[in-house]
C-alpha positions in Angstrom: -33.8 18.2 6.9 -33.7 21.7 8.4 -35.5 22.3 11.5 -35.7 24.9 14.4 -33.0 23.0 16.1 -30.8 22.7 13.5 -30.6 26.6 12.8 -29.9 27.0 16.3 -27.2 24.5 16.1 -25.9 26.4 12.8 -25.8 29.8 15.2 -24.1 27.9 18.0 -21.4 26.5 16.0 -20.6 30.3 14.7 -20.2 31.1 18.3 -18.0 28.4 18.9 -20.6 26.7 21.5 -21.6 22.4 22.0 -24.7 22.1 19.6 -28.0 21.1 21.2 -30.7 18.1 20.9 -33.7 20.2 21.3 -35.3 23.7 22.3 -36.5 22.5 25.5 -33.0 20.9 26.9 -32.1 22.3 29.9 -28.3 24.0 28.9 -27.8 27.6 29.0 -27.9 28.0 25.3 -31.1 25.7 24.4 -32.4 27.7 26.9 -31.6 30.8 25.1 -32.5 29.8 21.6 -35.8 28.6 22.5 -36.1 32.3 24.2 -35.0 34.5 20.9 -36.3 31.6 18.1 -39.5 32.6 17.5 -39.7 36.3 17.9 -36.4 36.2 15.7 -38.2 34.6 13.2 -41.2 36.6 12.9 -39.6 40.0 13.3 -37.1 39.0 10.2 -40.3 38.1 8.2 -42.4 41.0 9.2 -39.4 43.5 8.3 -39.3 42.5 5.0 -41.4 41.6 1.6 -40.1 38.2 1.4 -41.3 36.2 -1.6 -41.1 32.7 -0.1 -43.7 34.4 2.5 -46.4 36.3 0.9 -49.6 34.8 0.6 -52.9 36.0 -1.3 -56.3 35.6 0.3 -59.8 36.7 -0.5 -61.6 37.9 2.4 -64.7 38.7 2.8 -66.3 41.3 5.0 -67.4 40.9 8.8 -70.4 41.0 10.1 -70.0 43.7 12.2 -69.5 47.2 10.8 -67.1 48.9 12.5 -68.6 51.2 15.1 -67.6 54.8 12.4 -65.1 56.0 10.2 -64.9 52.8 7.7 -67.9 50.9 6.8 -66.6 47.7 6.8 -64.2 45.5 8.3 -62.0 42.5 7.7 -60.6 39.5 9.6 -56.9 39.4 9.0 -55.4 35.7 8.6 -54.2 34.2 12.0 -51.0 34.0 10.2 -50.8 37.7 9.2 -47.5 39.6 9.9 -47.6 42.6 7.4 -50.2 43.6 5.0 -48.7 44.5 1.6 -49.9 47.1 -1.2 -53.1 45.1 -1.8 -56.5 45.6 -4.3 -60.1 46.0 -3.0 -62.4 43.7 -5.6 -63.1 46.4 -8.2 -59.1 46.4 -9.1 -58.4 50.0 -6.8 -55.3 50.3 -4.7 -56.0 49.7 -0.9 -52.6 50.8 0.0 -53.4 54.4 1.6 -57.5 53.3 2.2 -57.4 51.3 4.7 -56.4 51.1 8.7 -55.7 48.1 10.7 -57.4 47.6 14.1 -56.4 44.9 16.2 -56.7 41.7 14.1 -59.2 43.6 11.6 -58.7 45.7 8.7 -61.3 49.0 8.5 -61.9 50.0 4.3 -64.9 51.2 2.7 -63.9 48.6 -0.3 -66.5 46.3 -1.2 -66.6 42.6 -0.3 -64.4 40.6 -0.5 -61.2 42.3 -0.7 -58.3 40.8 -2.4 -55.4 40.6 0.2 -51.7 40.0 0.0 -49.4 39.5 3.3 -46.5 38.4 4.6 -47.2 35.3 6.6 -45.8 33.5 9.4 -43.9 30.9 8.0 -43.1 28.1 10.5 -41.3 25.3 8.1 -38.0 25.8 8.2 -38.2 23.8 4.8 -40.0 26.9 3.0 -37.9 29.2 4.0 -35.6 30.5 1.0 -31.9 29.2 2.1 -30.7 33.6 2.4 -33.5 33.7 4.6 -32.4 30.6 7.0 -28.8 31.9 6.8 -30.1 35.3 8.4 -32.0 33.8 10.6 -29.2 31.9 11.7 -27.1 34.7 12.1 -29.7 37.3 13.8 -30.0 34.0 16.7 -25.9 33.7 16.7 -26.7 37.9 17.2 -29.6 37.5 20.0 -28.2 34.6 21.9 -24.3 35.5 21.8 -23.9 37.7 25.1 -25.8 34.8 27.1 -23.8 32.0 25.6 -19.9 33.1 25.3 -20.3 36.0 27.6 -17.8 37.8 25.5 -18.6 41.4 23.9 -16.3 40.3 20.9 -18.0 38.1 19.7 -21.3 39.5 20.0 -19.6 42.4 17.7 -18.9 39.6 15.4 -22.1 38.3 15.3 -23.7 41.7 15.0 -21.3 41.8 12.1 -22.3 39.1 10.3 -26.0 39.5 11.1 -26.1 43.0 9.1 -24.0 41.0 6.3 -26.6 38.7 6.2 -29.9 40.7 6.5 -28.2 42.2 3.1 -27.5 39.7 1.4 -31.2 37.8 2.3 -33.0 41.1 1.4 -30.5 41.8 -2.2 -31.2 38.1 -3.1 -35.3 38.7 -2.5 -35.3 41.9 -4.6 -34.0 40.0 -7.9 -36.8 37.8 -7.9 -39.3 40.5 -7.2 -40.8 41.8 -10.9 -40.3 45.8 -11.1 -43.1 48.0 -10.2 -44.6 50.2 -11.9 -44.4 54.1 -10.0 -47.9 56.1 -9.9 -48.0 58.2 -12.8 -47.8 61.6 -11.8 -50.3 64.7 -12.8 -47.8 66.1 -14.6 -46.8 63.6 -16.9 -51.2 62.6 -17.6 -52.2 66.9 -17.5 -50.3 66.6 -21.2 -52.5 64.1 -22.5 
């Protein structure tokens, strides 16, 4: 079973380093995964439109208006990391028609607005397996320098990383369906 640890340990043995027992043992490199873990995790989610992570909520408006400029204003999820091309409730794109404030979304769409985001997802066990093999690799990456204390390595690890992010992100785009471009005024001015 795959587990916070268990990545780290993957990204250890790449370095050539003694595995750990958990995040919060007290060895040089524990220490260091339990630093980079969790901001290495949700950067490599919010960086990309991962399909094991997106999410689809209806949301429905606050009940404060914001103070101008929008009239009205959304609670993201706690779990939010990145807001994707999403629809306001009568079917129009809220891709350029909206502006994020803090943890709320400002649109004059009407209630409730039909979001899709990238989450935070903290199961190692949901995470696609390209996904867990980059995150592996961007940890080998973060903790390297601290751990072997050899610049070799890290520009090994930095190798691999890039490799990896590539791969992850290739492997994601297959099972995303094609969309559609806008149709330009050229092409609908003939009809």
């Amino acid at each position: 079973m795959a587990d916070a640890v268990s990545l780290c340990n993957l990204a250890l043995q790449g370095l050539g380093s003694n595995s750990i027992t958990s995040l919060t043992q007290n060895s040089t490199a524990a220490k260091a995964c339990n630093r980079v873990y969790e901001h290495a995790r949700d950067t490599e989610l919010r960086s990309h439109q991962w399909g094991f992570a997106r999410a689809q909520v209806q949301i429905a408006a606050d009940s404060t208006n914001p103070t101008f400029g929008a009239a009205k204003r959304y609670l993201k999820p706690s779990d939010c990391l990145r807001i994707l091309p999403t629809e306001g409730q009568d079917g129009s794109s809220m891709q350029d028609d909206f502006q994020t404030f803090g943890r709320y979304i400002h649109t004059d769409h009407a209630s409730p607005i039909n979001l899709i985001y990238v989450q935070r997802v903290t199961d190692v066990e949901q995470m696609d397996q390209c996904f867990q093999d980059l995150l592996v690799k961007r940890i080998a990456n973060d903790v390297c320098e601290k751990v072997t204390q050899s610049n070799k390595k890290r520009e090994l690890a930095r190798g691999e990383y890039i490799a990896a992010r590539n791969m992850a992100r290739k492997t994601n785009s297959f099972e995303k369906p094609p969309t559609e471009p806008p149709e330009d005024e050229w092409v609908t001015a003939r009809n």
